[in-house]
C-alpha positions as CSV (number, residue, x, y, z in Angstrom):
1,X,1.6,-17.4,-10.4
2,X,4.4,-20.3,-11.2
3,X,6.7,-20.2,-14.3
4,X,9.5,-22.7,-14.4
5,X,12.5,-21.0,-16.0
6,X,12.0,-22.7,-19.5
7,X,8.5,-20.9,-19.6
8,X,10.3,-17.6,-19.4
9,X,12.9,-18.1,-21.6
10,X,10.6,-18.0,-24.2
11,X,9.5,-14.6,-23.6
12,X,13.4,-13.3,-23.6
13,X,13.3,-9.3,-24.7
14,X,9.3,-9.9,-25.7
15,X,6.5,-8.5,-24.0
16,X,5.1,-10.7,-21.1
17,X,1.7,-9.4,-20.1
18,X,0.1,-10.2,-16.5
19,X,-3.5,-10.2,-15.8
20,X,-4.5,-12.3,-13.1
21,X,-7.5,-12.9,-10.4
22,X,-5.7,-14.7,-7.6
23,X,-7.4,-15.3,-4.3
24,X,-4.9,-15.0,-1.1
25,X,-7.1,-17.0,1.5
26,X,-3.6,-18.2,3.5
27,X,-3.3,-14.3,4.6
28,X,-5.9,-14.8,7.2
29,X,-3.5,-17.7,9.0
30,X,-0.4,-15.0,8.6
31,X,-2.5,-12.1,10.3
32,X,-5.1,-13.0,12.1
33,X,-7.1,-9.5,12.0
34,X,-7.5,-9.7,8.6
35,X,-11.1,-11.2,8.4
36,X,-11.9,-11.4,4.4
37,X,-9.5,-11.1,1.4
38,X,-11.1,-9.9,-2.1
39,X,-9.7,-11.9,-4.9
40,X,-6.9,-10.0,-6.0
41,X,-6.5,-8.2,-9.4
42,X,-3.1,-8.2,-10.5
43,X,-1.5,-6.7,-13.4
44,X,1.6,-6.0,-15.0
45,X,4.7,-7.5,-16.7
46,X,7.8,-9.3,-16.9
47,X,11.1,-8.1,-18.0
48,X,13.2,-11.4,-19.3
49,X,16.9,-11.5,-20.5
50,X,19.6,-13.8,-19.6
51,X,20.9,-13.1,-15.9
52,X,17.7,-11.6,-14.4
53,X,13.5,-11.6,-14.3
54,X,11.8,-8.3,-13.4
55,X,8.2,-8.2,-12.8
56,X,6.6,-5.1,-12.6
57,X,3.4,-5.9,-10.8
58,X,-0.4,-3.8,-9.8
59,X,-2.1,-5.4,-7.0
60,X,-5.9,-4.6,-6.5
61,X,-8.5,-5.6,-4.1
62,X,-9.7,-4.7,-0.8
63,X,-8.9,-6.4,2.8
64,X,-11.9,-6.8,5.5
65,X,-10.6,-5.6,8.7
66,X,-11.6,-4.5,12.0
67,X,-12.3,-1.0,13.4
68,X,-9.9,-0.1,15.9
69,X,-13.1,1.8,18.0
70,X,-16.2,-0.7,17.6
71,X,-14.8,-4.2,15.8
72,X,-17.0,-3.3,13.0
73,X,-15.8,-4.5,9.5
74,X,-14.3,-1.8,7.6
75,X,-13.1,-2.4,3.7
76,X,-9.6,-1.5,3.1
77,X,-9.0,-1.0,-0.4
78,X,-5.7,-2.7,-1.8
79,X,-4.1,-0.8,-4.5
80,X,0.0,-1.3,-4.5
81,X,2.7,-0.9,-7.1
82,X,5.4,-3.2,-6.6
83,X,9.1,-4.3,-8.6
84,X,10.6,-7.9,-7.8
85,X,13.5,-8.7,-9.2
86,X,15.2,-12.5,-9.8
87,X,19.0,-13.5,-10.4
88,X,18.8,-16.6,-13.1
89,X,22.4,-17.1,-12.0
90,X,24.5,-16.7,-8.6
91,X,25.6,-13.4,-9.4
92,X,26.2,-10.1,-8.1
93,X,23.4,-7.7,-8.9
94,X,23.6,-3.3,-7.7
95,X,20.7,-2.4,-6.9
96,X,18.4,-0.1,-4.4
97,X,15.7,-3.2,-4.5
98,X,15.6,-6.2,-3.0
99,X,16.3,-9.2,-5.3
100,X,15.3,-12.9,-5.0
101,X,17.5,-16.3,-6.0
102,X,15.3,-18.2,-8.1
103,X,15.6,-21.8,-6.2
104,X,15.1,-24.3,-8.6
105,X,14.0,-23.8,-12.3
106,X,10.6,-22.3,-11.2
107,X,9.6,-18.4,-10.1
108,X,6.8,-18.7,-7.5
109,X,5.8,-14.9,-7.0
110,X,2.9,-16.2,-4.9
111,X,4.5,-15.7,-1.7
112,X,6.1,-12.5,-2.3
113,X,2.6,-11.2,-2.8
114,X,1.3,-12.7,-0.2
115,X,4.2,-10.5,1.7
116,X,3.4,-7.2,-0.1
117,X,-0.5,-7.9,1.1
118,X,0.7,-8.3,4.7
119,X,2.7,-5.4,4.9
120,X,-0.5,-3.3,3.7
121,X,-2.2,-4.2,6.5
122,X,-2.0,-0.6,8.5
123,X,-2.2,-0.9,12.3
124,X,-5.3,1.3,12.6
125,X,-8.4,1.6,10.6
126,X,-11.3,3.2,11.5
127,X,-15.1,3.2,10.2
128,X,-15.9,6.4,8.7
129,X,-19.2,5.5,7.8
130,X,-21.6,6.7,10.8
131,X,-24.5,5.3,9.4
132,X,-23.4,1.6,9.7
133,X,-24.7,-0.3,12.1
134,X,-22.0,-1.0,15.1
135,X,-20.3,2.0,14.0
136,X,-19.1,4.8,16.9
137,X,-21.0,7.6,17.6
138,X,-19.7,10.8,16.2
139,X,-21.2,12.8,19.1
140,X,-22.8,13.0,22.4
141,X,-23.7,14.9,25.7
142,X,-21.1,17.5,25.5
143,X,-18.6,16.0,22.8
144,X,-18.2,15.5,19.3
145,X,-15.4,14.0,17.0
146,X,-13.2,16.4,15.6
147,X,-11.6,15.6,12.2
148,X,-8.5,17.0,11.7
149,X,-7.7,20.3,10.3
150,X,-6.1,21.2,7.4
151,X,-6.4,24.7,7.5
152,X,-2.9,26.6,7.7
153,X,-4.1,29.6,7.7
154,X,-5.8,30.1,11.2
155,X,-3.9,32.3,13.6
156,X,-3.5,31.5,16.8
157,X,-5.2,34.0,19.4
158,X,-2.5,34.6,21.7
159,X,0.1,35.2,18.0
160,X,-2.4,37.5,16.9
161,X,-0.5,40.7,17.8
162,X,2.5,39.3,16.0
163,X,0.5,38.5,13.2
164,X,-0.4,42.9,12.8
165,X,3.9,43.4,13.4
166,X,4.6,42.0,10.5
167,X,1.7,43.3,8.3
168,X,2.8,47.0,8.8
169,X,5.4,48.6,6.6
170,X,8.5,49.0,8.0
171,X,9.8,52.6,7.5
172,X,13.4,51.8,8.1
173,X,13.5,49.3,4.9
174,X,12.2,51.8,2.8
175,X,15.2,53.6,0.9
């Protein structure tokens, strides 16, 4: 995904489509828990005028990586939004994102995805498939994994009596 500047310039205030397969096989050097890399799907476009490049990118793919119980290979499906912005020229740009100076004539947005990919990368997964093979067990002799609950609702035992205070009517706010 290289464009010298001359490439762009000929897509000033038109429509420049992306839609890409890369493969990002040097992410495995970068991180070394990451044991597979889909080919990546990327999507988008490029906004060109005169002092700045904005592409609006859609990266899609998975990431093989290891469970954080058993070392089994969990998928981790890869799907990120991202802006990049590049000054043409050495000027001062405002803005809340992070721009790039283009070095050169040519915009290489290889690495920056590569970055976006490594900073997917969570610090835990976990196989949620229990029929895998090498997966962990989900219960035993006297335990069993508990998901996490959701439910707001539940009233605590020992709040239960607190719980009935504010259920009755209160005869002094009646007027």
């Amino acid at each position: 995904m290289k464009w010298t500047l001359s490439q762009l310039q000929k897509y000033r205030n038109k429509e420049f489509l992306i839609d890409d397969v890369f493969r990002f096989d040097e992410i495995k050097q970068d991180d070394p828990t990451i044991r597979e890399v889909s080919p990546m799907h990327i999507t988008g476009r490029g906004d060109i005028d005169s002092s700045k490049v904005t592409f609006h990118l859609k990266i899609e793919g998975y990431l093989i990586l290891p469970c954080s119980r058993t070392l089994v290979d969990v998928k981790y499906p890869i799907n990120v939004e991202a802006s990049e912005t590049f000054l043409l020229q050495n000027s001062v740009y405002q803005t809340e994102e992070e721009i790039h100076q283009v070095k050169g004539d040519v915009i290489d947005l290889n690495p920056i995805i590569r970055e976006i990919l490594l900073l997917e990368v969570p610090m835990q997964v976990f196989c949620d498939d229990v029929f895998s093979e090498g997966a962990a067990p989900q219960s035993g002799k006297d335990w069993e994994v508990l998901q996490e609950e959701t439910d707001s609702k539940k009233i605590d035992p020992r709040l239960a009596g607190l719980a009935k205070f504010f259920d009755k009517n209160d005869p002094s706010s009646e007027s």
